[in-house]
N, C-alpha and C positions, 0 to 999 in steps of 0.2 A: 369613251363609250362604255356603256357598264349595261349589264344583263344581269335580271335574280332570276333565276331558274326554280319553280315551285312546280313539278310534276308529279300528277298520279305513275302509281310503277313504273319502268325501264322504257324511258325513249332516246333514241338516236336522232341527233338532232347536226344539220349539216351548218358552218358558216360559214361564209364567201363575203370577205370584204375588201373593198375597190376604194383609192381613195389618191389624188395624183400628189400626194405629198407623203402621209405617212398614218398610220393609224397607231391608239393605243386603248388595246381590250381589255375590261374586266369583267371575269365570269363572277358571279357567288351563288350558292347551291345550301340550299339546306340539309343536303343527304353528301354522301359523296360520291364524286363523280370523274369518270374520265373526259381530259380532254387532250386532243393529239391528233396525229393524223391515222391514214387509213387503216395500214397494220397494226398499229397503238390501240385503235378503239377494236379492232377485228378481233386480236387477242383477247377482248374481254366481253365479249358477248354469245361465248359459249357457255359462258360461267351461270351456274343460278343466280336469281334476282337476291336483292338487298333483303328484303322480306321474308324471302324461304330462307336464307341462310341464318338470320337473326330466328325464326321462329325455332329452327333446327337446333341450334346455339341453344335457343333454353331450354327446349325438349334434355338434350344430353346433360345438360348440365342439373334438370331436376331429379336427374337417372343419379349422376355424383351426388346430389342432398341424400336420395333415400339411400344411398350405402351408407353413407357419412350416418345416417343417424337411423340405422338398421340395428342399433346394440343399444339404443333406447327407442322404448314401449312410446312415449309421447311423441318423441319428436319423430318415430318412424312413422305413426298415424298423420301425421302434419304432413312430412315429405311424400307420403303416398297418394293424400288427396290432391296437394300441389302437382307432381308428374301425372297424373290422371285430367287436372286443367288444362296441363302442356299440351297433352299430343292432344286432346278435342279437339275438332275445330270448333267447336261451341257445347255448352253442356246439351246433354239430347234428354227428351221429353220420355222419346223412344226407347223401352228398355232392348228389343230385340238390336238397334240400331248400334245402342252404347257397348252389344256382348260384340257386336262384329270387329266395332272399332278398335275394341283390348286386343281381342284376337291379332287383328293384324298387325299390333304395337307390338304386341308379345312376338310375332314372328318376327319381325324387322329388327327387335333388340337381337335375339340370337343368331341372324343374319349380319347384325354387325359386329358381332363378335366373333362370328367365323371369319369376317371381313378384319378384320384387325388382327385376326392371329394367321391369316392366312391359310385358314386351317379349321378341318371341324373341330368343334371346341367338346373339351373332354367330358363323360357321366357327370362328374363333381363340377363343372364350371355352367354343366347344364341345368342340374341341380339348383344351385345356388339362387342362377337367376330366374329359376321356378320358385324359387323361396321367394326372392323379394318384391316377383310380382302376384305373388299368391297365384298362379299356373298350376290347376291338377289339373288339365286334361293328361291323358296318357297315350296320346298320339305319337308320331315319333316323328322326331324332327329333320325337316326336309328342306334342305338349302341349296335351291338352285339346281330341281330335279337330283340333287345325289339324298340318300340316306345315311347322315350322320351316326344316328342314336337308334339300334334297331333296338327298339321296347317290345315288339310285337312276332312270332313266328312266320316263316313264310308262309302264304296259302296252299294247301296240297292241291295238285292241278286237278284233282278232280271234285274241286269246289269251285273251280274256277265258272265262269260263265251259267251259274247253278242257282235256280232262286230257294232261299230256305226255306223249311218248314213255318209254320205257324210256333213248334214245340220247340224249334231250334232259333228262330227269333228270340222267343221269350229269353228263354236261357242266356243268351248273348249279351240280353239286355242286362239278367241281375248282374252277370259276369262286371259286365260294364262297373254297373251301380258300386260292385262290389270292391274292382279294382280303385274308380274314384274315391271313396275311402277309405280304403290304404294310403292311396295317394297324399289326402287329403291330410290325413293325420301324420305323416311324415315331415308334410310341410309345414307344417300347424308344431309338431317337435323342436325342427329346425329354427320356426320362430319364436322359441322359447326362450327368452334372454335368461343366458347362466345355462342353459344345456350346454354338454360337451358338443352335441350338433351343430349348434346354434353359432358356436364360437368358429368351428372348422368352418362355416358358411359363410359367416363375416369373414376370416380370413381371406376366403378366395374371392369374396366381392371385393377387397380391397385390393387385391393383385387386378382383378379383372377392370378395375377404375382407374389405375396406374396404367392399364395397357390403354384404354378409350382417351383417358386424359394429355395420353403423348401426342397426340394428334387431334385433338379435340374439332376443329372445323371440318376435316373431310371426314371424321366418322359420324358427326351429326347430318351432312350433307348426303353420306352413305343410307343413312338411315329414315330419314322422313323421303328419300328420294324409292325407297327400296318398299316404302306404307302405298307412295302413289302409286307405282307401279302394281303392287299386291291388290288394290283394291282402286281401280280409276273413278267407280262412285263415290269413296268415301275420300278421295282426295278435290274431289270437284268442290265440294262443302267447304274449301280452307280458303280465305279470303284471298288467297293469292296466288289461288291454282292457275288464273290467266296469265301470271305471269311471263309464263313458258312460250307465250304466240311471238316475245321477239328475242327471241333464244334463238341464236345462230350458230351452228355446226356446220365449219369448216376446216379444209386441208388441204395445204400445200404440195405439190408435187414437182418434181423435177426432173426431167430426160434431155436425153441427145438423140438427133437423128441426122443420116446422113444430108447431101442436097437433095435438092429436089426441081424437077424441070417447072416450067411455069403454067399457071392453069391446069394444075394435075393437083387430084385432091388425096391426101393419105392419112391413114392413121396414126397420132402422133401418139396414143396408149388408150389403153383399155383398160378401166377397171369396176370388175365385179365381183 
């Protein structure tokens, strides 16, 4: 008996064969696939789909081109437009749509670098990868409700809760205008192949790509997982956001209790 298995995304699929002599099964699959029994396939249907993990895989891996060729002018223009095809789910028409999308690519790269260092990642490792994604905003980076990188003062409490002037608006605003470039032009320095800047910045993207590359599958899975979560609209757009409806999260548990008389009903545990 032989079966080809040709499925759209992730199905479980049961076989029960009967037969008073003996059987012999061949499965073939054009993707791969688990087959086993209950706990065999349980263990593997927590995991993300085939699809998200492959799409994540190149997303990080066009992250590794643009450092690799961040100390040339040509091929850095090449690898910037390639990671920018990565994480789309498709090119947008939409320019306000295509600003959200960087936005939350740009948050989730330096979310996985906190994630991979265990740790907030330093001014100069922040820096860098504000270099190589062209990033001036001058917000300050926020991972996982903590404040890594205060850029900004605290607010004095008695601005708090206070709406500004028309005069103090204005002023906030050039302030703004004025920080972006600085900002701007700093970045724009550090991209300057043959600046001393430019050199210290490549250097720490290449430590920084040594750390993402030691582990390259769960920090890409860290990461397109970390875009969905930041924005659930703009991961609904990725052809393979339904993958997630047979994703299964489960967990084993284990106790002891003493007897128990008969047709008496008790609790064998609690968990909340």
């Amino acid at each position: 008996m032989m079966f080809i298995i040709s499925l759209y995304r992730r199905h479980v699929i049961r076989f029960i064969a009967t037969s008073p002599l003996g059987h012999n099964i061949n499965i073939s699959s054009t993707v791969p696939f688990i087959f086993g029994d209950e706990d065999t396939v349980l263990a593997n249907l927590n995991k993300d789909s085939l699809r998200f993990t492959q799409h994540a895989t190149r997303i990080i891996k066009a992250i590794g081109n643009a450092i690799h060729g961040f100390n040339d002018a040509q091929e850095h223009r090449k690898t910037s437009l390639e990671l920018q095809r990565c994480h789309f789910p498709f090119p947008f028409e939409d320019a306000i749509l295509a600003e959200e999308q960087t936005k939350v690519f740009n948050k989730a790269v330096y979310a996985t670098l906190a994630h991979a260092l265990d740790a907030c990642p330093s001014p100069e490792d922040y820096f860098a990868l504000k270099t190589l994604l062209v990033d001036s905003s001058p917000k300050q980076l926020r991972i996982e409700d903590r404040t890594c990188i205060s850029s900004v003062s605290e607010m004095p409490e008695s601005w708090k809760e206070r709406t500004p002037t028309k005069e103090e608006a204005t002023a906030a605003s050039r302030i703004q205008t004025w920080w972006r470039g600085v900002m701007f032009g700093e970045l724009r320095y550090a991209s300057t192949i043959g600046s001393k800047q430019h050199n210290y910045v490549n250097a720490i993207l290449q430590e920084i790509w040594h750390l993402l590359d030691s582990d390259i599958e769960q920090h890409a899975s860290y990461l397109l997982r970390y875009m969905f979560d930041l924005s659930p609209k703009l991961a609904k757009l990725y052809p393979f956001y339904e993958d997630d409806w047979c994703k299964t999260v489960y967990a084993d548990y284990t106790t002891t209790y003493s007897d128990q008389p008969p047709n008496f009903w008790f609790v064998v545990f609690r968990y909340e």
